[in-house]
Every structure is written in C-alpha cells, then in structure tokens.
N, C-alpha and C positions, 0 to 999 in steps of 0.2 A: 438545503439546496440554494446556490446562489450565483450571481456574477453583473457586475454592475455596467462595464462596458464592453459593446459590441470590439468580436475581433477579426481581426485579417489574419488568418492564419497561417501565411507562409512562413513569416518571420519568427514566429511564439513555436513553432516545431522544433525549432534546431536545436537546443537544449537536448529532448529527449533522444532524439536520432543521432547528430552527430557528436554527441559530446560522449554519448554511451559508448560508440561506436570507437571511437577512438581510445577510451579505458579496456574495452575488452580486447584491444590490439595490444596493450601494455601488462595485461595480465596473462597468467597460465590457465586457461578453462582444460576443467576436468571433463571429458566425453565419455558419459555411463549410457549405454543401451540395455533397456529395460528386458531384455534378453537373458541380459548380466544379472541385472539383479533382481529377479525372480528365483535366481542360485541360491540368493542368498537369506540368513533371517530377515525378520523383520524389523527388527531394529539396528538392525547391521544397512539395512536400505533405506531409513531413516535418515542414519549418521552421517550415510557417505553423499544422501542427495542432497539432501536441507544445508545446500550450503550456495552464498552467491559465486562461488565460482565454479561450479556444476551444470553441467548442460546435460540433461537426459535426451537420448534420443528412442521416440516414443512409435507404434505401432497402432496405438488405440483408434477405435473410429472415431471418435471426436476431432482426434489429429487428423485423419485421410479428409477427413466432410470438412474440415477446416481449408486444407490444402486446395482440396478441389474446389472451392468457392472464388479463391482467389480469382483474381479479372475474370469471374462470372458473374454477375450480378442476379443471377435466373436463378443460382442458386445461394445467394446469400439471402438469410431469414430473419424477420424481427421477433427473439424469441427473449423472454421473462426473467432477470438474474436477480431475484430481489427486491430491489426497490429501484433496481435500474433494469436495462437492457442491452442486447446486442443482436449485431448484425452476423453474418457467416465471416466475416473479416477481424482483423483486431482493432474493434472498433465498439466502444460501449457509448449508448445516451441515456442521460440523463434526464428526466422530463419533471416539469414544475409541476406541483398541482395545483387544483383547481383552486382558487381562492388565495392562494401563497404569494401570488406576485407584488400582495400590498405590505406584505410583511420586513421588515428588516433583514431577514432570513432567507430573503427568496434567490433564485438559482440565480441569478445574472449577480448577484453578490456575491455568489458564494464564486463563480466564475471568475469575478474580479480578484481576489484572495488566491485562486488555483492558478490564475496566473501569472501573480505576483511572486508567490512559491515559486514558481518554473524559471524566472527572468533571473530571481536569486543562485538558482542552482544553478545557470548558465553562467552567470558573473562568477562564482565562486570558487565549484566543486571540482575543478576542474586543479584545483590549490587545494585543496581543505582532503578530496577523496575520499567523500562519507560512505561510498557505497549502497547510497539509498537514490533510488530512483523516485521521480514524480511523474504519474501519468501523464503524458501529453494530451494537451488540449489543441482542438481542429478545427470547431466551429460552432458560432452561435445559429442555431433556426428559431427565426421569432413566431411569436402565434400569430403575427399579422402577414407570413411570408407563404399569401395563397399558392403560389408552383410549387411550394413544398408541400403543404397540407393536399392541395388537391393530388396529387400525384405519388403521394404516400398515409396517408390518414388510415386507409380502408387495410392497411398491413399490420396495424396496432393490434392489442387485443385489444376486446370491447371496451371495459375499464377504462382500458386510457387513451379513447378514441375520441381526445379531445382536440383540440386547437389551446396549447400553451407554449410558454419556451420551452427549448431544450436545448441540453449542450452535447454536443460528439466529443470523445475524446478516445484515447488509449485503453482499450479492453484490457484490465489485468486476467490474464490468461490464467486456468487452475492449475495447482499442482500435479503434473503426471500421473496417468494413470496406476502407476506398478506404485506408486508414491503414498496414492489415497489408498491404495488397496493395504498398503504396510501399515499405515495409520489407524484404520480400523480394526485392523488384526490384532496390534500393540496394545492398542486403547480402548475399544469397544468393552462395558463389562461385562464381563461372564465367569460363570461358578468355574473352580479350578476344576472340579469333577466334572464339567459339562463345556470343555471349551468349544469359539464358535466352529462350528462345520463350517464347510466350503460351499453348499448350497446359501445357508443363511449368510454369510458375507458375500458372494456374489450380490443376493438380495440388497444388502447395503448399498453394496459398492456401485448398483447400475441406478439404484433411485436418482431421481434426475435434481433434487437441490444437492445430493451428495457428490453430483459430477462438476460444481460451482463450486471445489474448495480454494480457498484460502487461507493460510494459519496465521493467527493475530500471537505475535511474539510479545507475551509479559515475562517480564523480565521485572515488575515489580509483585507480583503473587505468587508465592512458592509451589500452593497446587492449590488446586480446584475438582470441584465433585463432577463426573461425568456419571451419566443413568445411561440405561436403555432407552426411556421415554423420550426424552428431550436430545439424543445422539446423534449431532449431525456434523459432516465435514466443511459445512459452509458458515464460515469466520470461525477455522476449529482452536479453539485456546490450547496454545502451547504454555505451560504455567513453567516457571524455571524450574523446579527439580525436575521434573522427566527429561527437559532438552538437557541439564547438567549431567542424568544419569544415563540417558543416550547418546553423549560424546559430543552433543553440537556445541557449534562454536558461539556462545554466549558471550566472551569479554569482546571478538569480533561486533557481535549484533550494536551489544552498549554503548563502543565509540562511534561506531557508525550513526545509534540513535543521538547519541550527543549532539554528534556534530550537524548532523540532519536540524537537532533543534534551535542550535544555534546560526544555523541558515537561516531556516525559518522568521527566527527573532531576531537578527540583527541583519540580516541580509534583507528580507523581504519585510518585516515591522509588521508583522503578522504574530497573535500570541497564540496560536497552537493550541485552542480549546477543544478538546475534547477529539484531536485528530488520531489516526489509526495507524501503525507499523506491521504489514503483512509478509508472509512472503508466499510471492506467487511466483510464475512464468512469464516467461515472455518470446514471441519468433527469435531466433535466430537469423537476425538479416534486418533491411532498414526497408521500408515502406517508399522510399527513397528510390532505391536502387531495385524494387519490382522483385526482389529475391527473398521476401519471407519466407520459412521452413516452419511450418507451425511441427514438421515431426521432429525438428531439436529445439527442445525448450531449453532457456535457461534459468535458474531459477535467481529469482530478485526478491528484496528488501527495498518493499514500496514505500512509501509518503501517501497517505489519504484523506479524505471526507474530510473536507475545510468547512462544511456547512453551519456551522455551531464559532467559526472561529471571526476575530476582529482584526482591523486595522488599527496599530498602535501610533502613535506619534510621537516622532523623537525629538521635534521642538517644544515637549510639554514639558514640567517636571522631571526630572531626574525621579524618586520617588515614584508617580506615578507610573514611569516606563518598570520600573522594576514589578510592582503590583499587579501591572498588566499579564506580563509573562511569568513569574512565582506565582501567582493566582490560578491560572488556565493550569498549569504545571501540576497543582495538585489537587485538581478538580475533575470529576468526570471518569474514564476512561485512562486518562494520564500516568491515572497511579498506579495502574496495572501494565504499560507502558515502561515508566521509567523505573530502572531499579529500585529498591526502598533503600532512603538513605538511611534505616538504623538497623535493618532488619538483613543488607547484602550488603555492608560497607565496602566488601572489595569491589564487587561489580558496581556499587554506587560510581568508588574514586575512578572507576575506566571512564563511565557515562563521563563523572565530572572533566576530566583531564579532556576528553575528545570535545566539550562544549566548548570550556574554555581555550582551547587551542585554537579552535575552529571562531570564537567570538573575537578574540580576540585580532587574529587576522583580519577578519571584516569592520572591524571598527578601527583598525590604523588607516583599512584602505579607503573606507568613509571620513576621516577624518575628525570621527569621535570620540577618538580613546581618551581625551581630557576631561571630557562630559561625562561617559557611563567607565563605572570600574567594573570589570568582569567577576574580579576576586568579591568585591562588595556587595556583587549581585549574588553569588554565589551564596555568599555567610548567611545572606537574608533568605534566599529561599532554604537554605538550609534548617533555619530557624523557624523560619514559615512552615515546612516539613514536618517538624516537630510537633506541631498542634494541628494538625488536618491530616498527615498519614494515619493508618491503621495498623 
C-alpha cells in the first residue's frame, strides 16, 4: 500500500477517462448480451468474451444495484473486496493499516508510484496503444481529515474502523456474470462420471468472494493445479495452455503486456515489482459525462498493485537502471506474468518486439536514447532470465 504525495485530482483523471474514451471511438467493440451466450458452450463464451474489445451487456443484479446507486448516495455501500473496498459506485479505496504508515511501503507511496504509472500512460499510450488500462486515481483521505472520519468512520466494518489513509480510486469492476458462471463450469474439478449439476454451480457462482472475479493473465506458466478446496473466481489464474486451447487471444495479451512494461519503465521510471495484469470490466460511459451503464461492461486488460514496486532513477548508472528493471522482471509474480523466455519463445519475441517498440519511442521522446540501449537491455535481461526463471 502506498503513495507519497497528496493529490488534486482533477487533472490526474484525464488519462483514464478521456484517453480510453477516445480508443474506444477508434476501435470496433463487439456487443454480446448475455442472453446470447448462455446459447452457447462454455468455452465457446469464454473465447468470444475474454477479449478487450468486448462489451457484454449484462442483466445480473449486481449490474441493476450498481445502476441504481448511481447519484444515490442512500444507496451506495461500503462493502469488503479483499484487501480493499467499495462503494455502490465505480469506485474502490484502499485503506492503510495500522502501523504501515512508517514503513517504506506505505499507501501514500505506493499512491505516488500509481500515479506516476497514470501520467506515463497519458503521455504515451495514446502512440504506443498497449491496450492496457491503469485504474484511475480520485483522491487522497488523510487519517487527520476529521469531516471525513466523522461523517464516514461508523460505515466501515469494525476491523477497519479506524482513522488511517486511504486512497479512492477506479473500482476494477468483475467479470460478467454469464462470464463467471462459464468459468466455473470449464474449470471447476469434477469426476468425468459425476460432472458439476446446476444446483452445486449456482452454489459456486452466488458465493459472494466468487462475485469479485478477476482473472490474473500468465502468460509465463503453462498450467496450474486447480482443487475443489482452494477454487475460487477471485484473482482466478488463467495459465496459458487453457487460454491457448480456448481460442483467446494470447500474442494480443503479450504485446500489450510489453508495451505496458515498457511505459512503466521508461515512461514512468517505475520498475514493476511484483505488479499484476487482470482482466476485468469496466462501465461503459465516462463518470465524466454522468452516463455510466454498469449493464454494458467492457472488458479490460488492467495494470495493478504497485505496492511492492520503486522509483528508478535515470541519472544513475546505466547498469544500475538496467538491474533495477531485469531484476523486478523476474522476481515475484513477474514470471508468471511475462511469457517464459525459453520455455514460449514465440510468445516471449511478441512480449519482446511490443517492449522494445514501445521503449524505445519513449526514450527518443525523453531524449535518452544515447544513454540507455533497448537491445542491450534486452540481451541482459534475457541472460538474467536464464538463471532466475523456472
């Protein structure tokens, strides 16, 4: 959790509102109503939603209670997502714990860092078109900012019915409903003689962490063990062979994560430790212009959780700038992230080509393409790869 300086956020929104706003004007979105594909398999409603250019248009009550919250405030709720929260609106906070804020680590940090990611992808993306979105950031609440505590404290649950920071940002909205329900059907395990009934997946499907999906795309782990025990749709792991043998579009995902990383690292001087690539939902419509549709979702390829990552600095060593970012790169989370470079060579060289495409543009426009080599960075983390992948 973290974020170092206080913001004004009028200006820090525009990135996510008008610049999306403006891509999805330049592309063709697909409009599936879950009507439609409930027609269909399950893995057939997999292939055709899990894509960013998909807008499902949904029926669920999650959608309508969404809908109807909007400018009601009587009915927006502070209810439980994890390690975070939200409101009836598209609107997730973040809250510091207790004792965190002396740490290196602490949410105004990590804020500082989410905001920097955001500034980059407003400068860039807009050229590069990674197709990755970065939640919007709204607002810092200090623990010292009594009209807000007083007048909100008592809405927490108890646990965290404290006085600390917190930050407001862009709710990544779940995957639709007909969406989760494919997903469990596909994936859930069960005996070929005993597949699941429709009572016991409804059961799945209504449990309330499994209405909090979103699917963490590796694109560096071929597959992974799923149980009964431990089977839940919230941060559900797509490992690449099922998205490759469900038809989704993987060498899309790669250069998009590329180029994402290379904003990141060369745009924003940010090394990416241990950050997340989802995809989720999001309204249809800008917050902006008062016309959310929480019932057409569209689905996105997020950018997350910078809580764990650092500030690099480009007047340091050349050496060091590379160490910073191949380091992070194959530490942590990363490497279930980015394709493996010995193990998916083809999908590695997509990653690679959208990085360095993407780096490289941002360092003619910085003015440091004489200082940092893209290719050079490359060969070393590629070497670095070599003894820290699995």
């Amino acid at each position: 959790m973290s974020s170092r300086r206080e913001l004004n956020s009028t200006n820090e929104t525009a990135y996510s509102v008008s610049s999306d706003l403006r891509r999805n004007a330049e592309i063709t979105l697909q409009y599936l109503a879950d009507a439609e594909l409930t027609s269909l398999p399950d893995d057939a409603v997999i292939q055709r939603s899990l894509s960013v250019k998909t807008v499902v248009s949904t029926s669920s009550s999650f959608a309508q209670c969404c809908q109807q919250a909007v400018g009601q405030p009587h009915l927006q709720q502070i209810v439980q997502i994890g390690a975070g929260m939200q409101v009836g609106r598209s609107i997730a906070m973040k809250k510091e714990f207790l004792g965190n804020a002396t740490l290196t680590t602490n949410l105004l940090h990590e804020y500082s860092l989410h905001r920097a990611v955001i500034q980059a992808f407003d400068c860039y993306d807009d050229t590069i078109r990674s197709d990755v979105r970065v939640p919007q950031l709204f607002d810092v609440i200090h623990a010292t900012d009594d009209r807000f505590w007083s007048e909100n404290l008592v809405k927490f649950l108890s646990v965290y019915r404290t006085r600390t920071d917190m930050v407001q940002m862009e709710r990544i909205l779940p995957l639709p409903k007909v969406v989760r329900k494919a997903l469990i059907a596909h994936f859930y395990p069960h005996n070929d003689n005993a597949p699941l009934d429709s009572v016991a997946l409804g059961s799945i499907l209504n449990d309330t962490p499994n209405k909090h999906c979103l699917a963490r795309i590796y694109l560096g782990r071929e597959n992974g063990m799923l149980t009964r025990e431990g089977f839940s749709l919230r941060n559900f792991p797509l490992y690449l062979k099922p998205m490759q043998e469900l038809g989704l579009d993987v060498v899309g995902l790669a250069s998009a994560m590329g180029k994402a990383f290379a904003i990141m690292h060369w745009g924003a001087g940010v090394n990416g430790d241990d950050v997340e690539f989802v995809l989720g939902s999001s309204t249809v419509g800008g917050e902006e212009g008062g016309n959310l549709n929480f019932q057409h979702r569209a689905i996105r390829f997020y950018l997350l959780d910078f809580g764990q990552c650092d500030f690099v600095n480009f007047s340091g060593d050349q050496d060091e700038v590379y160490q910073a970012f191949k380091g992070a790169m194959v530490t942590g989370d990363n490497q279930l992230f980015i394709p493996h470079y010995e193990k998916s060579r083809e999908l590695y060289a997509v990653f690679k080509a959208g990085y360095m495409d993407a780096a490289q543009v941002i360092l003619k426009e910085r003015g440091m393409e004489k200082k940092f080599s893209i290719e050079d960075f490359m060969a070393e983390y590629e070497e670095y790869a070599e003894d820290f992948l699995v």
